[in-house]
Predicted model as a PDB file, atoms N, CA, C, CB and O in Angstrom, pLDDT in the B-factor column:
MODEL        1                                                                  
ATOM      1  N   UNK A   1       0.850  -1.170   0.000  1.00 91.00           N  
ATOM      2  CA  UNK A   1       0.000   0.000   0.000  1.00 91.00           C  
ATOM      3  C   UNK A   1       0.898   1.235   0.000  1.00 91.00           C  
ATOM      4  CB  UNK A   1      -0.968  -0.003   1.224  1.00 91.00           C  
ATOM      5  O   UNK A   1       1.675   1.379   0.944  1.00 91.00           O  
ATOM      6  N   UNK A   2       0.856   2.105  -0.947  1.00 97.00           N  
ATOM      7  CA  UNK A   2       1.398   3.468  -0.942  1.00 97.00           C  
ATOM      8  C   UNK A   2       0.855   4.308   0.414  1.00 97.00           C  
ATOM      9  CB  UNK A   2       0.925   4.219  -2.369  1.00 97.00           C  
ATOM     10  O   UNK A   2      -0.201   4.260   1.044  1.00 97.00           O  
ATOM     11  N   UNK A   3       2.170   5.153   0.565  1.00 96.00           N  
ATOM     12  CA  UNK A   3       1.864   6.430   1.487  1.00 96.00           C  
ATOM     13  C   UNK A   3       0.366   6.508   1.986  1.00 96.00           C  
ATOM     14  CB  UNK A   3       2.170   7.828   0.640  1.00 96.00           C  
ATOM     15  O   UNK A   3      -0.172   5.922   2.924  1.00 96.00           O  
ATOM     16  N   UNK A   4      -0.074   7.291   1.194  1.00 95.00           N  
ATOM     17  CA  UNK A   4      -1.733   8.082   0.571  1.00 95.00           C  
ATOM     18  C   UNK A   4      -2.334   7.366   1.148  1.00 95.00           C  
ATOM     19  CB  UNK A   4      -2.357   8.143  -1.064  1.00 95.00           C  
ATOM     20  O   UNK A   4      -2.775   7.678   2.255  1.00 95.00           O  
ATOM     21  N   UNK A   5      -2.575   6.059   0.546  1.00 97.00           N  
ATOM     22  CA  UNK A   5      -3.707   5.036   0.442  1.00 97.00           C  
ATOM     23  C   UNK A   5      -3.497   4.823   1.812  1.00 97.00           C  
ATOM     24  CB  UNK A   5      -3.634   3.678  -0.622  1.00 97.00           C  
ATOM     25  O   UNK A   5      -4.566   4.985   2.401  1.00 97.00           O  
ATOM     26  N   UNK A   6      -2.592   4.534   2.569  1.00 97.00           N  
ATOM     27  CA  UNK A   6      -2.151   4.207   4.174  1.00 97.00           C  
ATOM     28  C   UNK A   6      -2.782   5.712   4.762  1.00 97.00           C  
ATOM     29  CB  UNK A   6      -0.040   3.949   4.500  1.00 97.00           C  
ATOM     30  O   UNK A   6      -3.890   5.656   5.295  1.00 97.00           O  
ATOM     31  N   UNK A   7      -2.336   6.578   4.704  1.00 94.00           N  
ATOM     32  CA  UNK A   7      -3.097   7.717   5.519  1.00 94.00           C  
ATOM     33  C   UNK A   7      -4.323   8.052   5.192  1.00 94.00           C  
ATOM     34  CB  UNK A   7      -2.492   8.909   5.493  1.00 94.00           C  
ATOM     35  O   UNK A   7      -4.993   8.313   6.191  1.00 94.00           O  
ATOM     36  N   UNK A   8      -4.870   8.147   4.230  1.00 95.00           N  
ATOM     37  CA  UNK A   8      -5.993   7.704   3.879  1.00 95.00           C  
ATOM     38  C   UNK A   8      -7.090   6.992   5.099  1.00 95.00           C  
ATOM     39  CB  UNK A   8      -5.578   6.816   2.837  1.00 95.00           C  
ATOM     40  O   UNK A   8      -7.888   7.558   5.846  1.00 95.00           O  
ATOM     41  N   UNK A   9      -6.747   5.491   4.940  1.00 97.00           N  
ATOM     42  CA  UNK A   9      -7.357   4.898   5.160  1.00 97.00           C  
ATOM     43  C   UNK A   9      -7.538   4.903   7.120  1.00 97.00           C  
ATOM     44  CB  UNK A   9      -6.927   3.884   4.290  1.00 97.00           C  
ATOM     45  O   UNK A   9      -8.556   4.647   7.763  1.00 97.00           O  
ATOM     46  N   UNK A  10      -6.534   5.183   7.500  1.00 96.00           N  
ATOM     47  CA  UNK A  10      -5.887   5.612   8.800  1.00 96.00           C  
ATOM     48  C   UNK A  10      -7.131   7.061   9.083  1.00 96.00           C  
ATOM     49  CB  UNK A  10      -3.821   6.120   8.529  1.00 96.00           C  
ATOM     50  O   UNK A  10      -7.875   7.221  10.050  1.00 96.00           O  
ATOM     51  N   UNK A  11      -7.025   7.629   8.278  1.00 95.00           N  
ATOM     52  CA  UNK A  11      -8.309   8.680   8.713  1.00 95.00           C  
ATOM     53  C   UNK A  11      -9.572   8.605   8.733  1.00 95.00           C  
ATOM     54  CB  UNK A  11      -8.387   9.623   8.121  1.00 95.00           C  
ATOM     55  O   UNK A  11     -10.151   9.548   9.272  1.00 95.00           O  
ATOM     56  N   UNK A  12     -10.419   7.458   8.152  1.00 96.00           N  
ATOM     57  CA  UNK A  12     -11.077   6.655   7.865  1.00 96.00           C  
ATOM     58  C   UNK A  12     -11.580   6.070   9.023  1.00 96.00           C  
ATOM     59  CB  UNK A  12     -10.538   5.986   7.087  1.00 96.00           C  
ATOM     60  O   UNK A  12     -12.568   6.421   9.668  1.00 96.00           O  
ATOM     61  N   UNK A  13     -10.583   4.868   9.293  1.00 96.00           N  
ATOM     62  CA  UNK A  13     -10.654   4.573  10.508  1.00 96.00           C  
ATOM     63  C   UNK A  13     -10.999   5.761  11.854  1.00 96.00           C  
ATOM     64  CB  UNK A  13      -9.434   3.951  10.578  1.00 96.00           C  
ATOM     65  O   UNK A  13     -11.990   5.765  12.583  1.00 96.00           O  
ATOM     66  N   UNK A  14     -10.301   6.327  11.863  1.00 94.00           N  
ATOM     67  CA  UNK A  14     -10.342   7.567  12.683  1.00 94.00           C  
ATOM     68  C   UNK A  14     -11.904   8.413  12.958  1.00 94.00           C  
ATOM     69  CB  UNK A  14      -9.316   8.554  11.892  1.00 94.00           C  
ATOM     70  O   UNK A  14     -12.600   8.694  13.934  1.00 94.00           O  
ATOM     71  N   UNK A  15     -11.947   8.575  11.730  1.00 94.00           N  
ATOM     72  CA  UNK A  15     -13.220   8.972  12.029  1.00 94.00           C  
ATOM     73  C   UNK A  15     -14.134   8.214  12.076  1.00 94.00           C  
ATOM     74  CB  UNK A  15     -13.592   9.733  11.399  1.00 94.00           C  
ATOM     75  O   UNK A  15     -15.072   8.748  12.669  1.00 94.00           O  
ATOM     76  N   UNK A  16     -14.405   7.015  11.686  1.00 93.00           N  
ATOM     77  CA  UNK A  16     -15.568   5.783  12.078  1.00 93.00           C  
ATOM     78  C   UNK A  16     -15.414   5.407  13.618  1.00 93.00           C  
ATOM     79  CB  UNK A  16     -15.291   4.208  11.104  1.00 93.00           C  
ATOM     80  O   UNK A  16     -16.352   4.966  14.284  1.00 93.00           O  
ATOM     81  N   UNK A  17     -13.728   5.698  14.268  1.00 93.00           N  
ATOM     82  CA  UNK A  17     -13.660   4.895  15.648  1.00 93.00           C  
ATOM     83  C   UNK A  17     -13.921   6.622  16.753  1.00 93.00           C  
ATOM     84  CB  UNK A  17     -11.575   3.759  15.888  1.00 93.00           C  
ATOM     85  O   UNK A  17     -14.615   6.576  17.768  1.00 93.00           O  
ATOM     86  N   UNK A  18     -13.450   7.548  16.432  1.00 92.00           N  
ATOM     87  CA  UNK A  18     -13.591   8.653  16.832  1.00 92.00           C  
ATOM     88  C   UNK A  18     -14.131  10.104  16.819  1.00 92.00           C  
ATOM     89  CB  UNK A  18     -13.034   8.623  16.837  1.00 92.00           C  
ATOM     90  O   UNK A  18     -14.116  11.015  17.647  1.00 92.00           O  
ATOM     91  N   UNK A  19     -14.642   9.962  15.487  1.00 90.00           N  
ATOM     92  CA  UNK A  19     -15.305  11.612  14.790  1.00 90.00           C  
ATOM     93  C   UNK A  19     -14.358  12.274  14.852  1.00 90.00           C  
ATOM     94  CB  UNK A  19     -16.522  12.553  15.527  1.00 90.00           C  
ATOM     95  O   UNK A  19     -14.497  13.271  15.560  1.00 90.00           O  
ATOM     96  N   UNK A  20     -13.078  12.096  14.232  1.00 92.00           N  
ATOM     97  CA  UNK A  20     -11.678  13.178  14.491  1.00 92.00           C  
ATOM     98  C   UNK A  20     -10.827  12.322  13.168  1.00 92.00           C  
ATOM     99  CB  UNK A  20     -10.638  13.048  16.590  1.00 92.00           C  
ATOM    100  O   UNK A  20     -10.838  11.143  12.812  1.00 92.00           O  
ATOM    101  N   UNK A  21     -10.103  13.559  12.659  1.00 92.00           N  
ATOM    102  CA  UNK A  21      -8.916  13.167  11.332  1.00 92.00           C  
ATOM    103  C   UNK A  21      -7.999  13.890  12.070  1.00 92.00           C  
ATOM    104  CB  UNK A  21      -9.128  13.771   9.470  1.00 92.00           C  
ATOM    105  O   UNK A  21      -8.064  14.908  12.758  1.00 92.00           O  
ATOM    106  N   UNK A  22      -6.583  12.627  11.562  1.00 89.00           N  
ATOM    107  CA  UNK A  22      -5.169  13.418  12.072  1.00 89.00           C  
ATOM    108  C   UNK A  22      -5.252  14.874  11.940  1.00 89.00           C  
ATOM    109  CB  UNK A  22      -3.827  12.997  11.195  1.00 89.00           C  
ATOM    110  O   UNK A  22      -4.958  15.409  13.009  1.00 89.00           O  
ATOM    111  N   UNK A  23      -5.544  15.697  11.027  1.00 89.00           N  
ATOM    112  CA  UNK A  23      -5.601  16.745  11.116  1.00 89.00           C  
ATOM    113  C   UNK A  23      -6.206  17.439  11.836  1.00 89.00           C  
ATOM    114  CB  UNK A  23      -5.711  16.973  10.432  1.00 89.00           C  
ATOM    115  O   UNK A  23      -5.840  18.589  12.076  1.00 89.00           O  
ATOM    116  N   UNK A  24      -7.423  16.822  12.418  1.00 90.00           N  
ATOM    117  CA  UNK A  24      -8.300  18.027  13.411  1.00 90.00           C  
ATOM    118  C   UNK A  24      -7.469  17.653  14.825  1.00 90.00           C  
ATOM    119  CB  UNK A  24     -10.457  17.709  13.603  1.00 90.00           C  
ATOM    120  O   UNK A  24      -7.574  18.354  15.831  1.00 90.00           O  
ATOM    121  N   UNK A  25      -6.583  16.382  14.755  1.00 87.00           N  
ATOM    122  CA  UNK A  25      -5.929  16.684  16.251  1.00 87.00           C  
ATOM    123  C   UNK A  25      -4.772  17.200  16.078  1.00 87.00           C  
ATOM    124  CB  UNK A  25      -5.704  15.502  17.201  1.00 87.00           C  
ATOM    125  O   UNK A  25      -4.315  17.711  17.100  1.00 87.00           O  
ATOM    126  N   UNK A  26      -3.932  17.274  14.888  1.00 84.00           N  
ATOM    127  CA  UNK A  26      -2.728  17.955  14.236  1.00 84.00           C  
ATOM    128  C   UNK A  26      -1.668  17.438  15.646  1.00 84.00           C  
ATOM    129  CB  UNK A  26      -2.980  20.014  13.885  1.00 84.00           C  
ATOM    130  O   UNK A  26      -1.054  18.332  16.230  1.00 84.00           O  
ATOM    131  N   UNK A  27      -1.526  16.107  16.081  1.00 69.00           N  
ATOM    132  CA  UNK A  27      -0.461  15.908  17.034  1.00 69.00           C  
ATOM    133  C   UNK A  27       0.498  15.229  16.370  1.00 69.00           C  
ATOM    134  CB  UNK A  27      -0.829  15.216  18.244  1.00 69.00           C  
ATOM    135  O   UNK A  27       1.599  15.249  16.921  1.00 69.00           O  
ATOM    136  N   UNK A  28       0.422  14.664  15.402  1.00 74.00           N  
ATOM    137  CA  UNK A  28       1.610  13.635  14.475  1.00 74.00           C  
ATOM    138  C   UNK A  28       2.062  14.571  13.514  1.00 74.00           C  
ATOM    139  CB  UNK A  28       0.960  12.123  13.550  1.00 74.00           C  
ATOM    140  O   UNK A  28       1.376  15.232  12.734  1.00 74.00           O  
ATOM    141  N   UNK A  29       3.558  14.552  13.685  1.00 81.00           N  
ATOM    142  CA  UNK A  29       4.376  15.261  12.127  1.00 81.00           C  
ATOM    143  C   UNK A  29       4.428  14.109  11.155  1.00 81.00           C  
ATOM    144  CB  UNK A  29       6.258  15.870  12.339  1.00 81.00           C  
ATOM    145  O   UNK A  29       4.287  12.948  11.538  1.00 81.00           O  
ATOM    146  N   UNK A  30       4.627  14.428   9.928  1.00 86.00           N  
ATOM    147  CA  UNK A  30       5.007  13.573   8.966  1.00 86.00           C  
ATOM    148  C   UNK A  30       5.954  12.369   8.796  1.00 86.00           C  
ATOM    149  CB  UNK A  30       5.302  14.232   8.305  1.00 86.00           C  
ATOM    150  O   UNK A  30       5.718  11.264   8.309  1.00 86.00           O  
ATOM    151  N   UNK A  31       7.151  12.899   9.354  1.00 90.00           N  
ATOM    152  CA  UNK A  31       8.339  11.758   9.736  1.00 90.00           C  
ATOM    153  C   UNK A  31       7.688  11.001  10.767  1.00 90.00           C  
ATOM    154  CB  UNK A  31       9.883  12.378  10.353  1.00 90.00           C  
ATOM    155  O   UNK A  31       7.773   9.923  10.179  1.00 90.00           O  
ATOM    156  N   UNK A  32       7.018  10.669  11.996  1.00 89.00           N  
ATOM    157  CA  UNK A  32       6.029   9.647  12.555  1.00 89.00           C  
ATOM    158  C   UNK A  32       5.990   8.517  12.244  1.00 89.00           C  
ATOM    159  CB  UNK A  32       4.933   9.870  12.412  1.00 89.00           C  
ATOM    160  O   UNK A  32       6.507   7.422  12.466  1.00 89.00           O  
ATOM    161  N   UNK A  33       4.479   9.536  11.066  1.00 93.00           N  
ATOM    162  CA  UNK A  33       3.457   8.628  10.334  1.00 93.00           C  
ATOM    163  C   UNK A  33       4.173   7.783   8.988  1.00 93.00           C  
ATOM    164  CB  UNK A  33       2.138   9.676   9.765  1.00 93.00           C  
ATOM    165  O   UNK A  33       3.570   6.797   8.564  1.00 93.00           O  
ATOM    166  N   UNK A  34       5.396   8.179   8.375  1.00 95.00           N  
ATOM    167  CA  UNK A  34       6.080   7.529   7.533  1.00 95.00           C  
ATOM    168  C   UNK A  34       6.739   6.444   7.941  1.00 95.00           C  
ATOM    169  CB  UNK A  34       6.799   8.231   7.018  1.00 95.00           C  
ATOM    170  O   UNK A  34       6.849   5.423   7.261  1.00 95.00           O  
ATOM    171  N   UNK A  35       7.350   6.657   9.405  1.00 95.00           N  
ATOM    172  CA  UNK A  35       7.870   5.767  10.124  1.00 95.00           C  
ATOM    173  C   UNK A  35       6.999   4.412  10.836  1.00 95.00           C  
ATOM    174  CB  UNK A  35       8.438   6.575  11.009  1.00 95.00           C  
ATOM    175  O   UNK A  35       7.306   3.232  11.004  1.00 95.00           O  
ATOM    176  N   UNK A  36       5.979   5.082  11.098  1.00 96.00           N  
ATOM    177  CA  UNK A  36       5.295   3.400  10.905  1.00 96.00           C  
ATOM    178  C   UNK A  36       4.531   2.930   9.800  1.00 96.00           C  
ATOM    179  CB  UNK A  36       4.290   3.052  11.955  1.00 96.00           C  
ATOM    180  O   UNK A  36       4.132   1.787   9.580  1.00 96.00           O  
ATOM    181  N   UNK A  37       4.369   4.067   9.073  1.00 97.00           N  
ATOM    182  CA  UNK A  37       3.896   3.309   7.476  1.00 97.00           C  
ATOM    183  C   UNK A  37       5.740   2.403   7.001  1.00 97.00           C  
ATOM    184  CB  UNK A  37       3.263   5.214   5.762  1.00 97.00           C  
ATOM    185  O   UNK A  37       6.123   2.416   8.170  1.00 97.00           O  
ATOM    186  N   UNK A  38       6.363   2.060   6.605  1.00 97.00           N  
ATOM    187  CA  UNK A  38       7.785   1.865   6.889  1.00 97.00           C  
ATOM    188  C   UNK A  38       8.281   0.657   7.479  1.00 97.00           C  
ATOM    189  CB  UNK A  38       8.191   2.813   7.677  1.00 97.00           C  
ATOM    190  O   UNK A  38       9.026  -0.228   7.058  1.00 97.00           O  
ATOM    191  N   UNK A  39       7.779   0.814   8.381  1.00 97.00           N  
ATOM    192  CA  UNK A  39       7.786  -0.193   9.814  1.00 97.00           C  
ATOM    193  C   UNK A  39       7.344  -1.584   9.140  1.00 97.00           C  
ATOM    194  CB  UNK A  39       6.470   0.354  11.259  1.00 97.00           C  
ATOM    195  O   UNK A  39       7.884  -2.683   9.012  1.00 97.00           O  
ATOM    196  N   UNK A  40       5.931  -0.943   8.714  1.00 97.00           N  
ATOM    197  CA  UNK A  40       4.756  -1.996   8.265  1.00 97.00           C  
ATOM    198  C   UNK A  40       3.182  -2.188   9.368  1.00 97.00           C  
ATOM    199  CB  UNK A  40       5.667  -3.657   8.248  1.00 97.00           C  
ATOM    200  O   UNK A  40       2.299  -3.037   9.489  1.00 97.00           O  
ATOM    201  N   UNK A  41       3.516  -0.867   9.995  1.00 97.00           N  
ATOM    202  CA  UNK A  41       2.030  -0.945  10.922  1.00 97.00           C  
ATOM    203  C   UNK A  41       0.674  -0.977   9.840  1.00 97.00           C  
ATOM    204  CB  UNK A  41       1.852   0.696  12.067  1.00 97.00           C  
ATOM    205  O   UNK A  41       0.584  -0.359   8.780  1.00 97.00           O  
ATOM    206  N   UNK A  42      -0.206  -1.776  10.376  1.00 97.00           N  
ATOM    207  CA  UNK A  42      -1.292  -1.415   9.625  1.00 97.00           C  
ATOM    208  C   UNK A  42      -2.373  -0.068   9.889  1.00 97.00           C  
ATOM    209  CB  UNK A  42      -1.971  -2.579   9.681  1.00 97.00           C  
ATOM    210  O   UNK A  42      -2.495   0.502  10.973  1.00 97.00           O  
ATOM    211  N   UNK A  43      -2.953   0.207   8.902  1.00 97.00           N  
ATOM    212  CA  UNK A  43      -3.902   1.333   9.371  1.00 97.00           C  
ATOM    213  C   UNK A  43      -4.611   0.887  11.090  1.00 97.00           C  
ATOM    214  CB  UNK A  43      -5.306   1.458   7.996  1.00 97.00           C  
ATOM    215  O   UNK A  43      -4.378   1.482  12.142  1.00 97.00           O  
ATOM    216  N   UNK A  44      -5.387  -0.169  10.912  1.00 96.00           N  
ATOM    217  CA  UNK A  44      -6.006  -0.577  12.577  1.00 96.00           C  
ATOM    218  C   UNK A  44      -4.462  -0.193  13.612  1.00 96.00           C  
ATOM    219  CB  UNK A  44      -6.573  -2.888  12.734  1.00 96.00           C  
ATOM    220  O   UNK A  44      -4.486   0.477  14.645  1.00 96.00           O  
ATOM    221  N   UNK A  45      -3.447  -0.706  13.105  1.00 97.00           N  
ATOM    222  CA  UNK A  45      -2.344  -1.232  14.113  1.00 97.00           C  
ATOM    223  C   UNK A  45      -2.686  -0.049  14.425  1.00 97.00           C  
ATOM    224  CB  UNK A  45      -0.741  -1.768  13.863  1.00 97.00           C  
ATOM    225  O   UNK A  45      -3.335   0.064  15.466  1.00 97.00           O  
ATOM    226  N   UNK A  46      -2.374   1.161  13.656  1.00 95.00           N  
ATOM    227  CA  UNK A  46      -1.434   2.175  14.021  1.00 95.00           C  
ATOM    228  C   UNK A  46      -2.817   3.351  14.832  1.00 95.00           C  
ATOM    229  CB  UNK A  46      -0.381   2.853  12.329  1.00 95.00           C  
ATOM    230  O   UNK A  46      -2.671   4.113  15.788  1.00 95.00           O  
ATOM    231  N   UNK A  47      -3.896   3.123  14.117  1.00 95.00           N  
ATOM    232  CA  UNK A  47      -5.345   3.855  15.203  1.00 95.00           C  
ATOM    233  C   UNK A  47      -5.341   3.274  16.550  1.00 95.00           C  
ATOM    234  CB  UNK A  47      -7.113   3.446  14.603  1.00 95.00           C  
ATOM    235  O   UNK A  47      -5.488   3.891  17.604  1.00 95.00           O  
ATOM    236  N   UNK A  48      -5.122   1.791  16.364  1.00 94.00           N  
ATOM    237  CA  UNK A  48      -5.201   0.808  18.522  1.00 94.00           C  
ATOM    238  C   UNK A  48      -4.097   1.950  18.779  1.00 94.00           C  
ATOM    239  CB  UNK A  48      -4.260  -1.766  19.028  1.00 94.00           C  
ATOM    240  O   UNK A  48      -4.521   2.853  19.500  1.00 94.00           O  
ATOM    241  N   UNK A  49      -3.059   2.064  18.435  1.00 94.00           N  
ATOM    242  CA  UNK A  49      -1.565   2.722  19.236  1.00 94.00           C  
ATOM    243  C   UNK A  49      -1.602   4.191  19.354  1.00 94.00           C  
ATOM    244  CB  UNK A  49      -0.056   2.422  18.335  1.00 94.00           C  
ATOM    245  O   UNK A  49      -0.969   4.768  20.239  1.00 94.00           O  
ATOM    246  N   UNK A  50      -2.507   4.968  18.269  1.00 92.00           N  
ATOM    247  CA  UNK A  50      -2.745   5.909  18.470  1.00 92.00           C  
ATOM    248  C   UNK A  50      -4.283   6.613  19.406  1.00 92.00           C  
ATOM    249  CB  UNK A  50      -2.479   6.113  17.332  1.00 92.00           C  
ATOM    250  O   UNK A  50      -4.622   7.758  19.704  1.00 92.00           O  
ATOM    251  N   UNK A  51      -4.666   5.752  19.543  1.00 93.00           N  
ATOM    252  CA  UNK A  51      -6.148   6.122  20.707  1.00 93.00           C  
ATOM    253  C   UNK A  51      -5.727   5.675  21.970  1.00 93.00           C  
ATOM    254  CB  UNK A  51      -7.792   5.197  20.391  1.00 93.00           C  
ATOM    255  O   UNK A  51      -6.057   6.045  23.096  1.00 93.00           O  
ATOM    256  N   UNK A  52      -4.782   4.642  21.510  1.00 93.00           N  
ATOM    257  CA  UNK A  52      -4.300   4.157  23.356  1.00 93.00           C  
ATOM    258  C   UNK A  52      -3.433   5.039  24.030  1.00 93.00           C  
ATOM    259  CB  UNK A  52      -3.356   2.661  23.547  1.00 93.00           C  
ATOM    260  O   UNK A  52      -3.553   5.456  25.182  1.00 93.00           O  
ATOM    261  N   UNK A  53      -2.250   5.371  22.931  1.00 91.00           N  
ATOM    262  CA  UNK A  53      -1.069   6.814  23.459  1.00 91.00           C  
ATOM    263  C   UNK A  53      -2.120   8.123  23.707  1.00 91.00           C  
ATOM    264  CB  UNK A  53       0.366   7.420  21.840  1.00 91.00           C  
ATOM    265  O   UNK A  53      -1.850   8.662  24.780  1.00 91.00           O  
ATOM    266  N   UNK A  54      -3.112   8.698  23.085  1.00 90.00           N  
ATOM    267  CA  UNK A  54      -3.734   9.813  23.114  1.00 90.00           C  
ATOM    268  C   UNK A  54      -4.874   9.682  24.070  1.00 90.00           C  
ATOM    269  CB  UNK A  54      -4.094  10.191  21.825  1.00 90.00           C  
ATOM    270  O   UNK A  54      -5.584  10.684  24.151  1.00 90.00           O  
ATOM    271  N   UNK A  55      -5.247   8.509  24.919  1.00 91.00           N  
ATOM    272  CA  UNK A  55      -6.417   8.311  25.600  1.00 91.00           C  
ATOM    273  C   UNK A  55      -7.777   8.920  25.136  1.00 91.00           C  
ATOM    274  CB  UNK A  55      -6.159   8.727  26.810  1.00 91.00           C  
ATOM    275  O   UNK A  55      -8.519   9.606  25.838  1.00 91.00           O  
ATOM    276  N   UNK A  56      -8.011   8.505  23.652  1.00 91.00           N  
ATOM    277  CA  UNK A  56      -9.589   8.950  22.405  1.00 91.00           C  
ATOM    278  C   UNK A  56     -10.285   7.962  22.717  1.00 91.00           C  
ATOM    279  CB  UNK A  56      -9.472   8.944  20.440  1.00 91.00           C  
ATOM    280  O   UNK A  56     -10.042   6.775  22.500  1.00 91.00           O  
ATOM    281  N   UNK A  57     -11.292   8.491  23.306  1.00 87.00           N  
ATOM    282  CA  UNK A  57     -12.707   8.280  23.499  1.00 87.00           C  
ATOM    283  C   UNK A  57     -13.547   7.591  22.264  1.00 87.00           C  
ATOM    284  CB  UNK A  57     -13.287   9.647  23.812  1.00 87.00           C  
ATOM    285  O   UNK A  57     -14.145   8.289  21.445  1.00 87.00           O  
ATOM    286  N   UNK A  58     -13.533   6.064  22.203  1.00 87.00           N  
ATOM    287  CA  UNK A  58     -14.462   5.392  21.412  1.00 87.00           C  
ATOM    288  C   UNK A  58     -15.741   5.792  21.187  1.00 87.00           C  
ATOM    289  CB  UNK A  58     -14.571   4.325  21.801  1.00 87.00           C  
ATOM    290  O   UNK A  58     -16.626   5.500  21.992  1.00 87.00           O  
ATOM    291  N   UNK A  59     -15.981   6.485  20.102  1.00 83.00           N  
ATOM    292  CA  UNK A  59     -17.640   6.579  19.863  1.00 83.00           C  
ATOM    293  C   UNK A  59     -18.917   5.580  20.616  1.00 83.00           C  
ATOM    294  CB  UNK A  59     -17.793   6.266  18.285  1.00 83.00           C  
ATOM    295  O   UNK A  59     -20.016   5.926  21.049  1.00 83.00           O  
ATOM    296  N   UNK A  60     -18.441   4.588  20.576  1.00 79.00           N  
ATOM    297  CA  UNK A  60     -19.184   3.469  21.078  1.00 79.00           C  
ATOM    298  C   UNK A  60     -19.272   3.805  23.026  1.00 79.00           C  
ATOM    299  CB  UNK A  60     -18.189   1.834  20.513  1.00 79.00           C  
ATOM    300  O   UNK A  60     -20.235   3.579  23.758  1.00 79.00           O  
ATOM    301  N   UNK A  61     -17.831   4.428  23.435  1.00 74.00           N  
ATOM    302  CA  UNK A  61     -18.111   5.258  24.546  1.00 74.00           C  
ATOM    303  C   UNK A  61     -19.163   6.038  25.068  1.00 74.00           C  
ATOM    304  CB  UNK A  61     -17.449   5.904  24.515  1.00 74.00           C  
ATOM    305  O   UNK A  61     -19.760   5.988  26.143  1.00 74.00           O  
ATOM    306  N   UNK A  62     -19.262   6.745  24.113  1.00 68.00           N  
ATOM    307  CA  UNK A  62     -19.887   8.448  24.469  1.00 68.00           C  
ATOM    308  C   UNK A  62     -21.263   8.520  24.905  1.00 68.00           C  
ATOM    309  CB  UNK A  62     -19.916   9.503  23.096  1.00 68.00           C  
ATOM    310  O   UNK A  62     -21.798   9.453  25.503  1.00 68.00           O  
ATOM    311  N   UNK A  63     -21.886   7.179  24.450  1.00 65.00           N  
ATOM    312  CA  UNK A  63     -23.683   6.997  24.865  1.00 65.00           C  
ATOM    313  C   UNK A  63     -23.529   7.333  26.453  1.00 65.00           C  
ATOM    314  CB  UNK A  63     -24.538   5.013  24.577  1.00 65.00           C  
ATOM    315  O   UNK A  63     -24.664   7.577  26.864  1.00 65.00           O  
ATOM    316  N   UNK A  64     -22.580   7.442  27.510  1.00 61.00           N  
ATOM    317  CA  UNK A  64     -22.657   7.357  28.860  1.00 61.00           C  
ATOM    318  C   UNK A  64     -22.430   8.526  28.931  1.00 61.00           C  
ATOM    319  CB  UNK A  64     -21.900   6.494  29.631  1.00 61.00           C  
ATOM    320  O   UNK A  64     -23.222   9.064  29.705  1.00 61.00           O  
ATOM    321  N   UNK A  65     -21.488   9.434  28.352  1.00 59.00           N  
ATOM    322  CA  UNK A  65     -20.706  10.976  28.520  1.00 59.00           C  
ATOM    323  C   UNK A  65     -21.598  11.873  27.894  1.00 59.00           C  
ATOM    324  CB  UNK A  65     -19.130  11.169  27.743  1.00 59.00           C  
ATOM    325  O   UNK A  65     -21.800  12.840  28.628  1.00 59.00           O  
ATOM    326  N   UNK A  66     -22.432  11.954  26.437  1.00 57.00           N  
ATOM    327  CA  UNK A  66     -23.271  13.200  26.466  1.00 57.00           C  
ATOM    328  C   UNK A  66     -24.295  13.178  27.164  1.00 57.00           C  
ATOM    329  CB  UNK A  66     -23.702  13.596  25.351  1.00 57.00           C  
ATOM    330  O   UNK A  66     -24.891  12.128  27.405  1.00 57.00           O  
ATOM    331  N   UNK A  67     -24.551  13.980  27.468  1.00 60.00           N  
ATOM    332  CA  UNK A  67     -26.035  14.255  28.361  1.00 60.00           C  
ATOM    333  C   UNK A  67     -26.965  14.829  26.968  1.00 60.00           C  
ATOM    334  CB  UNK A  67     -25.855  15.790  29.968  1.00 60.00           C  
ATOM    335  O   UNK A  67     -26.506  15.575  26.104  1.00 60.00           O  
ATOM    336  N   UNK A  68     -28.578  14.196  27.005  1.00 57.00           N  
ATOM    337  CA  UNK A  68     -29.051  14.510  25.578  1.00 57.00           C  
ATOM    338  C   UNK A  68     -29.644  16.651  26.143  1.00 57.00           C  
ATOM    339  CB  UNK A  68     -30.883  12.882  24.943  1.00 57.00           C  
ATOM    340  O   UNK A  68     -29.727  17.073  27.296  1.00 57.00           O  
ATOM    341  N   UNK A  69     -29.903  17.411  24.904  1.00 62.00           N  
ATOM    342  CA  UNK A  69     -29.863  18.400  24.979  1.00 62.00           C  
ATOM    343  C   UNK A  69     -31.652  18.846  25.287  1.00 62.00           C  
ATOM    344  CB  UNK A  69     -29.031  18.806  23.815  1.00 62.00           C  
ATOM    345  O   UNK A  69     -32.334  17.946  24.797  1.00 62.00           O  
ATOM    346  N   UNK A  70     -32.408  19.765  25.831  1.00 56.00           N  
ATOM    347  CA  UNK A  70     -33.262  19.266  25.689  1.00 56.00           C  
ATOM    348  C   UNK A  70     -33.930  20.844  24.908  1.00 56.00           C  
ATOM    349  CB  UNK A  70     -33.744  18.463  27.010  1.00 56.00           C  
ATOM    350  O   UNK A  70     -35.082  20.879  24.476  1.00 56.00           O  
TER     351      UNK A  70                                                      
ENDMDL                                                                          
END                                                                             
């Protein structure tokens, strides 16, 4: 899998597991994310390692944390 298609899909993930793209958290530089594209992390690998280092709140979470609006 090229670069792209790897970050890509990595944001993807991201937003299906979190409602957030690397960019709206802008915490990873480029040299990083090349480095475990590189490595050979997979897109999942590298979202488990990145929600676990950043402590991100699983969507599947949040039914307990919003309060509905009324």
């Amino acid at each position: 899998m090229i670069f792209a298609d790897w970050l890509s899909r990595i944001n993807e993930i991201m937003v299906k597991n979190y409602s957030v793209t690397l960019a709206d958290l802008g915490v990873l530089d480029d040299e990083r994310l090349r480095t475990a594209w590189k490595e050979g992390d997979t897109p999942l690998e590298f979202v488990a390692w990145f929600g676990e280092k950043y402590d991100l709140t699983h969507r599947d979470e949040w039914r307990g944390l919003v309060r509905p609006t009324e």
